[in-house]
Structure formats: structure tokens, C-alpha cells
C-alpha positions, -999 to 999 in steps of 0.1 A, spaced: 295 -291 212 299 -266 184 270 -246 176 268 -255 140 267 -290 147 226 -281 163 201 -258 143 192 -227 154 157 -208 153 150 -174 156 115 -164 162 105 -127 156 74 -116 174 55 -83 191 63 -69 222 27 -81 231 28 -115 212 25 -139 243 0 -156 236 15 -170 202 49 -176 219 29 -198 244 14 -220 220 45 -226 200 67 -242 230 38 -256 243 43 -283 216 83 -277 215 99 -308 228 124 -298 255 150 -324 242 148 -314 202 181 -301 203 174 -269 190 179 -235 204 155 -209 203 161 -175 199 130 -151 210 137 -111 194 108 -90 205 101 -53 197 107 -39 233 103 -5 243 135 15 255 127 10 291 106 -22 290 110 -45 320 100 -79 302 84 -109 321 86 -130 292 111 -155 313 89 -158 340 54 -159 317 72 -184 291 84 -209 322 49 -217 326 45 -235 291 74 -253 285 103 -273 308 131 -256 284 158 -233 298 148 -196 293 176 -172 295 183 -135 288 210 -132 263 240 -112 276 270 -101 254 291 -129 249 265 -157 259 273 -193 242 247 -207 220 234 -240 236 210 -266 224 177 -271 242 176 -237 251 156 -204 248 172 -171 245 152 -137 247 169 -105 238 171 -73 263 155 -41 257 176 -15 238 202 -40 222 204 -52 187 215 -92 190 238 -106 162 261 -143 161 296 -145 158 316 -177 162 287 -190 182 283 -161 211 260 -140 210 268 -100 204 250 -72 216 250 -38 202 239 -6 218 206 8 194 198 49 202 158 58 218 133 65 191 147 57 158 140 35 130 153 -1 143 147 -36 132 162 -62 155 142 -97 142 153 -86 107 190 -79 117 191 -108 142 176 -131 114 200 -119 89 230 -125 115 215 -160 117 219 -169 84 251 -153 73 263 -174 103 245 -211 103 237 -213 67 215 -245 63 209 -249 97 193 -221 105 158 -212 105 132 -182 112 97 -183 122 78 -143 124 51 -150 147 23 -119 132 12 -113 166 -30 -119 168 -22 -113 204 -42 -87 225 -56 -71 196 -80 -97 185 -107 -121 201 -105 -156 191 -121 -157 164 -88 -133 148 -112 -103 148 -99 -75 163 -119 -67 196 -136 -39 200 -120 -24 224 -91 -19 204 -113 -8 174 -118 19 199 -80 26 200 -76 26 164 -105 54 151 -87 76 181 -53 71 161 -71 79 132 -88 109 147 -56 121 156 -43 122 121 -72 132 107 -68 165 127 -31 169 123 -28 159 86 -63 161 73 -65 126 54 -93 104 65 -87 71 67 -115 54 83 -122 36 51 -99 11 56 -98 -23 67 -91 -24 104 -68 -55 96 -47 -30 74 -49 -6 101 -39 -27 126 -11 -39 108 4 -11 94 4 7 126 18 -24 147 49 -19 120 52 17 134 50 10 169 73 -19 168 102 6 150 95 27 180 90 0 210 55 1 216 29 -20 224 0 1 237 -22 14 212 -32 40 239 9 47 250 14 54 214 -18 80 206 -3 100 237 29 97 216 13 109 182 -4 141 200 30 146 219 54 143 194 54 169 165 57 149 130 47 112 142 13 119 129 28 122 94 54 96 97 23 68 105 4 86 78 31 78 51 34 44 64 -7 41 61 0 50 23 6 16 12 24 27 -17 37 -11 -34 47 -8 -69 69 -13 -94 68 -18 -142 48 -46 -155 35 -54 -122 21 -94 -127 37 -99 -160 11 -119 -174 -16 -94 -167 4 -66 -186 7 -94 -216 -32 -93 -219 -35 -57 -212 -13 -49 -247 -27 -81 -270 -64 -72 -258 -69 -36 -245 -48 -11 -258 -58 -23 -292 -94 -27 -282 -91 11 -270 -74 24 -307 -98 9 -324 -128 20 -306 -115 56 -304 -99 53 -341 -127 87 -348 -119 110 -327 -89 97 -320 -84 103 -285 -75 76 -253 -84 89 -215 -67 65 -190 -71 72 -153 -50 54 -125 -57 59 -92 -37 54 -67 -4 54 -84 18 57 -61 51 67 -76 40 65 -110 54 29 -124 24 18 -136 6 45 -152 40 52 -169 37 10 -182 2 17 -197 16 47 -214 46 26 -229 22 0 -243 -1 23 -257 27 44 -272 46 15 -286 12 1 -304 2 38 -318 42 36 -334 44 4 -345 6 14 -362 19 51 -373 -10 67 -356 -12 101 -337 -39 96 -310 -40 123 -283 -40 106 -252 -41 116 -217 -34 94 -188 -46 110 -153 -24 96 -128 -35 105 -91 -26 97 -51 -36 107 -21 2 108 -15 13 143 -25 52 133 -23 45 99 -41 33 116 -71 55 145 -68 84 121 -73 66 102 -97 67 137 -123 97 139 -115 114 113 -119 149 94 -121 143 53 -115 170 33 -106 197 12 -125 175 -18 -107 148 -11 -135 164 -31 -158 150 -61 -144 113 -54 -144 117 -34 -181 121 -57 -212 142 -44 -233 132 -36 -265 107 -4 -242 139 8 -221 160 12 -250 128 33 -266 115 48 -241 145 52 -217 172 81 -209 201 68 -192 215 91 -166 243 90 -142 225 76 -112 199 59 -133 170 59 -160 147 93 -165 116 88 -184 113 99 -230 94 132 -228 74 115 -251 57 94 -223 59 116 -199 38 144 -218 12 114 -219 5 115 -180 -8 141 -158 -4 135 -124 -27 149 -94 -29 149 -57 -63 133 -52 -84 118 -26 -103 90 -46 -128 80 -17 -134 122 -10 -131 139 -45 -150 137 -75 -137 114 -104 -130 120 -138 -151 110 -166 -153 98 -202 -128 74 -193 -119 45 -220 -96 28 -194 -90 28 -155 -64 10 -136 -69 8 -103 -51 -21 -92 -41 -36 -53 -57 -11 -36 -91 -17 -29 -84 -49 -8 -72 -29 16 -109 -6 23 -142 -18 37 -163 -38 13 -188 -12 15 -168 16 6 -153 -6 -23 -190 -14 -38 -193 25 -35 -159 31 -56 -175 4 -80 -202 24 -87 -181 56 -89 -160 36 -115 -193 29 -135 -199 64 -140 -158 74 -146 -160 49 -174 -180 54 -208 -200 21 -222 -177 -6 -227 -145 11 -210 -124 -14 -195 -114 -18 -157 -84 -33 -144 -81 -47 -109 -55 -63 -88 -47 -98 -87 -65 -104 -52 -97 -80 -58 -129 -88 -71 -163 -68 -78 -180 -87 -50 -215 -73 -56 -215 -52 -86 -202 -81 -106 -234 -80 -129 -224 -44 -140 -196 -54 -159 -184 -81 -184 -156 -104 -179 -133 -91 -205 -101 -115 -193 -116 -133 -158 -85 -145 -144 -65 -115 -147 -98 -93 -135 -100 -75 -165 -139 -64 -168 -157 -37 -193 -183 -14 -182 -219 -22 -197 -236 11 -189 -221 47 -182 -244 54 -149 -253 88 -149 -250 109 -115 -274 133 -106 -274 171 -105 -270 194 -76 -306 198 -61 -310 238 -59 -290 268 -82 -276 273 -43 -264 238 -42 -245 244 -77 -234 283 -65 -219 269 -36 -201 242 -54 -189 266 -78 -172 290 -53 -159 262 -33 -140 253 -65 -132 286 -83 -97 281 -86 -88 280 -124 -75 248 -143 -39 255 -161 -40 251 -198 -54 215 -212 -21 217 -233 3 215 -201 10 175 -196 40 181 -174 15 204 -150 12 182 -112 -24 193 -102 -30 201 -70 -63 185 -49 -85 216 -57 -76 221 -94 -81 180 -100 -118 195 -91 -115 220 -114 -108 199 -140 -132 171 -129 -160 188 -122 -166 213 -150 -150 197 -181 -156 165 -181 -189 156 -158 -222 173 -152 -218 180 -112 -232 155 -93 -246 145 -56 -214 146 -36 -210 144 5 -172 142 14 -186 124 44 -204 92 26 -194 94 -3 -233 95 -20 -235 86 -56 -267 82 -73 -285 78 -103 -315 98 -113 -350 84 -110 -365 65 -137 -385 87 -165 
């Protein structure tokens, strides 16, 4: 029988995704004439029982796939350790893949598969809720246990905190890293982190969920230039002066949109406004590229074109930003759940990043943001964030693209004691460079500079909890 006359299903899953495989043949019928194809993420030297486990739930064939192996129906195929499995004329073809570097076998398998079956080929990614979560998919405690000692680990090696975060987005984004580099032991691969200079890093970076790219939700961006930039001229038409923050930026794409939009509506209205736009990251090599950069020819398919023929420079090996918009921006290394934030802002951004933190530390960001923003500023969110509890501080400017303004600027209060404000001062005597410098990239301490003693009256800051409060009624 010719293998394309039978479908064929690959199934990507974890190392320790057993459990999920299980269920799935449980209800496979053994005479579907399909074959199954199983690619795990398997350490180097990982003796697999999957065959054996697997027989248990289901009366299909199980085999290991060996170079050359025929592709037959009713069948289940696993891949080996250390071998990257690919198609051709209906065998299977193994390829040798080196220790410890970046590998993907479901995605090059799964690619294989459909170059070579077309329509009758199909993949299923199995997420793995495996040992990592009870079953009620929350991850056990045990393994919470695991994850703050990863987190420890970085903490001491890199210095960024981020036991903030969802242990959901944890767990996911370090299951990605262990499964480039064959693990499945939360514990095997802390021992790996401490022993193996750089790792901590690498899983820091990949932590730094830095998604992003121009007019990110189209439609959001549409209501952000008919409603808010010209809601933000006219309210600043005096002194005539915009301050934008955008946390979390990432590379810079969309604090660079919001300075097109505004820049195209001051031109088309002949109006000089000074604006500044305070772009920062936690990510010092995000937004080190993002002041520096040179986007790719793909940009032309997220850019209409009226803005990249205005705002554009073509360049050999792509597009580099108008100096025009790229004096608007000043972009800062900056911790937003640890430093202080700016003030007097008329606009902030900060858009598909909280979803991925603890509610509690995103009510505390909401509050921060209330103080950040004057009265009636205007707050821009993601697509799939909401302001949960602090909903009644803020009107619905656009509700279904989570566009809100700010009904009261809270004020923070002051440093208890003159030592309390000495101390702060020496902790952040580093000077500011010149206000006139937009092409300056702050770094951490003189975003403190500049937040702290120009634009906010120091307030009741722990870099541990993160206490903001307002002063006691009169």
C-alpha cells in the first residue's frame, strides 16, 4: 500500500507528556488506518519506556522508528533520542542532531510531514499538563517549589526578579527551554543552570516575552489615531506638550506607531507640539536594538503606506527609522514592577503584558498607572487584559478595544523622615543627561534620575512589594 493512499498524524509532545499520550490512544481505534507518529523532546541519553508505558492503552503496534523504516497504517511510531526524524518517499530518515544546542524535532518532523503528504497529513501538539499539574490543571505545588528555585537562581546570576509572574507563564516558557535542551526534570535542569555558565541568561531572555510588531490589532491603532491622539492635541493645545510612556516595549515597534500617528496628525494640523515618548524594558538588548534600529524589508506588510513612505529610510538590508520620529522617543532600561514610574503622563501604552503577572501585582501596576497618568490621561491595554478590580477608577473611553481614561491623578506619598529622602537621594545621585538629548538610551539608574526628581514628588517605594499609597485624608 502506498503511504499516501492512508493519512498520517504526527503528534508533538514533552518528554514527560504520558499522561496526555495515554488518553489520546485510549480512544484511537486500532483499525482507523492511520499512522501515528509520536516526536518527543528527549534528552541526549534518555532511555524511553514510552513503548512499553503506551502498550498498556491501546492494542496498536508501537514501534521505534529506525532509518529507513516504512510508513504503515495502524501503526505508532516514536522517534529515538538524539535523531531529528523527516519523510521521504514514505521511509522514515533519521538525522544525527549535536548535544546541547538549539533543536526542534516536532517542528522539523511536522514540517517534513506536510511538504510530503499534503492533504493527508495532520499534527496534533499535545501542551503537556503532565507531571507539572494536579487535575484540576494547576500546577502542584511541589513543582511551584521547583520553579521559585529556578527563579532564585536567576535572580542571583542575572539580578531580574521574576517572581511576579504567572506560574502558567513560567512554566511554559521554561518547558520551551528545557525541551530545546532535552529535559524534563525541573530539578535536572536547575543543577544545569548553576552548572553551566550563560544558561541563566539564555532562560532569562526567553522569560522576556518580547512579542511585537507596527499596528499591532489594526483596529485598535484605527481608534487610537480617530480618538486619542487628537483628544491628547487638543487637551495639551496650551502648553503644547504630549508625554507618552510605553512600558514594556520590547524592540520598540509600537512606541515608534504611536509616534507616527501623533506626528502625522501634528503635520497634517501644522502644529509644533514637543513631545516625548518614554519607551522602556526590562530587556536592556531589546531596547538597545530598538534605538538603534534597521527593521526588515518584511515591514512592509504591517506599515500602510502612505507612513513608510513618510516616515521611512530605505536602506540596503532594510528600513531605518525618519530622525524625525526617532527624536520623539527616549528609550530606557527599566524594571516597571521594581522602579519608580514617570509622571504627568497624557498617554500610556502598556499593552499584552500584564496577562502574563499575578493579578495582585497587576491591580498594584493599576494603581501605579493612576498616579503615572494626569486626570483624564488615557490607558491603553492589550486585547486579552482587563482592570479586574480597579475598573471604577477609570472610564471606558473605547470598551472593546480597552481603551480607558484616568479619573483622578492619585497622589503618592512622601518619604517619611529627611533620612528616608537623604538616602534616596544618594542612592540615585547619578546625573540625568540633557532633557534636549532624544537619541540618549537611559540606563536603569538615570531612568530614576529622571523619574524621581523631575517629574514626581518621591514617593513610598519598597523594591520588594512594590508599596504605593495615597496620603491620608485631610
Amino acid at each position: 500500500m502506498s503511504n499516501k493512499s492512508f493519512p498520517i498524524i504526527g503528534i508533538g509532545a514533552s518528554a514527560g507528556g504520558l499522561e496526555p499520550l495515554e488518553k489520546f490512544f485510549e480512544n484511537v481505534k486500532s483499525d482507523s488506518g492511520f499512522a501515528y507518529v509520536v516526536i518527543q523532546h528527549l534528552a541526549p541519553n534518555h532511555k524511553s519506556l514510552m513503548d512499553e508505558l503506551l502498550a498498556r492503552h491501546t492494542q496498536i503496534p508501537i514501534a521505534v522508528i529506525e532509518n529507513g523504516m516504512a510508513v504503515q497504517p495502524d501503526h505508532i511510531y516514536l522517534n529515538p533520542p538524539k535523531k531529528f526524524v523527516e519523510l521521504l518517499d514514505g521511509k522514515f530518515v533519521l538525522n544525527e542532531k549535536e548535544d546541547r544546542k538549539l533543536s526542534f524535532p516536532i517542528s522539523t518532523f511536522l514540517e517534513s510531514l506536510a511538504r510530503h503528504m499534503h492533504e493527508k497529513a495532520a499534527g496534533v501538539v499535545l501542551s503537556g499538563t503532565g507531571p507539572l499539574h494536579s487535575a484540576t490543571g494547576e500546577i502542584n505545588g511541589d513543582h511551584k517549589t521547583r520553579i521559585d528555585k529556578i527563579l532564585s537562581t536567576i535572580q542571583r546570576q542575572t539580578g531580574v526578579d521574576f517572581s511576579e509572574y504567572k506560574y502558567s507563564t513560567l512554566h511554559r516558557r521554561i518547558s520551551r527551554r528545557m525541551g530545546i535542551l532535552g529535559f524534563d526534570n525541573l530539578g535536572e535542569y536547575n543543577t544545569y543552570i548553576n552548572d553551566t555558565k550563560g544558561e541563566a541568561q539564555l532562560l532569562s531572555k526567553e522569560l522576556l516575552i518580547g512579542v511585537t510588531r507596527f499596528f499591532r490589532d489594526e483596529d485598535a491603532f484605527e481608534v487610537v489615531r480617530q480618538k486619542v491622539i487628537p483628544k491628547l492635541v487638543e487637551e495639551n493645545s496650551k502648553t503644547k506638550t504630549i508625554r507618552i510612556w510605553v512600558p514594556a516595549c520590547s524592540t520598540g515597534e509600537e512606541a515608534y506607531t504611536i509616534a507616527i500617528l501623533l506626528k502625522d496628525h501634528l503635520r497634517k494640523l501644522r502644529l509644533q507640539f514637543d513631545v516625548t515618548i518614554f519607551a522602556t524594558d526590562l530587556d536592556k538588548e531589546a531596547v538597545k536594538l530598538a534605538a538603534q534600529r534597521v527593521f526588515p524589508p518584511s515591514i512592509v506588510n504591517e506599515i500602510p503606506a502612505e507612513y513608510l513612505n513618510a516616515y521611512f529610510i530605505p536602506q540596503r538590508n532594510g528600513y531605518s527609522i525618519a530622525k524625525e520620529i526617532r527624536e520623539m522617543i527616549v528609550f530606557s532600561a527599566h524594571n516597571i514592577i521594581q522602579d519608580p514610574p514617570f509622571g504627568k503622563i497624557d498617554f500610556l501604552s502598556c499593552r499584552n503584558f500584564l496577562i502574563y503577572l499575578k493579578p495582585s501585582i497587576q491591580q498594584r501596576l493599576f494603581t501605579m498607572f493612576q498616579y503615572a497618568l494626569r486626570k483624564n490621561g488615557v490607558l491603553f491595554l492589550g486585547s486579552s487584559e482587563s482592570l479586574g478590580e480597579m475598573s471604577s477608577a477609570f472610564y471606558e473611553l473605547d470598551k472593546r478595544h480597552k481603551i480607558f481614561t484616568n479619573i483622578e491623578n492619585k497622589k503618592l506619598v512622601q518619604l517619611r523622615s529627611a533620612k528616608d529622602r537623604l538616602d534616596f537621594d544618594k542612592k540615585y545621585e547619578p546625573q540625568a543627561p540633557e532633557s534636549g538629548d532624544r537619541n540618549f538610551v537611559a540606563t536603569s539608574s538615570q531612568f530614576r534620575i529622571i523619574s524621581s526628581r523631575n517629574l514626581f514628588p518621591i514617593p513610598l517605594y519598597s523594591t520588594n512589594s512594590l508599596s504605593w499609597c495615597t496620603p491620608p485624608a485631610a
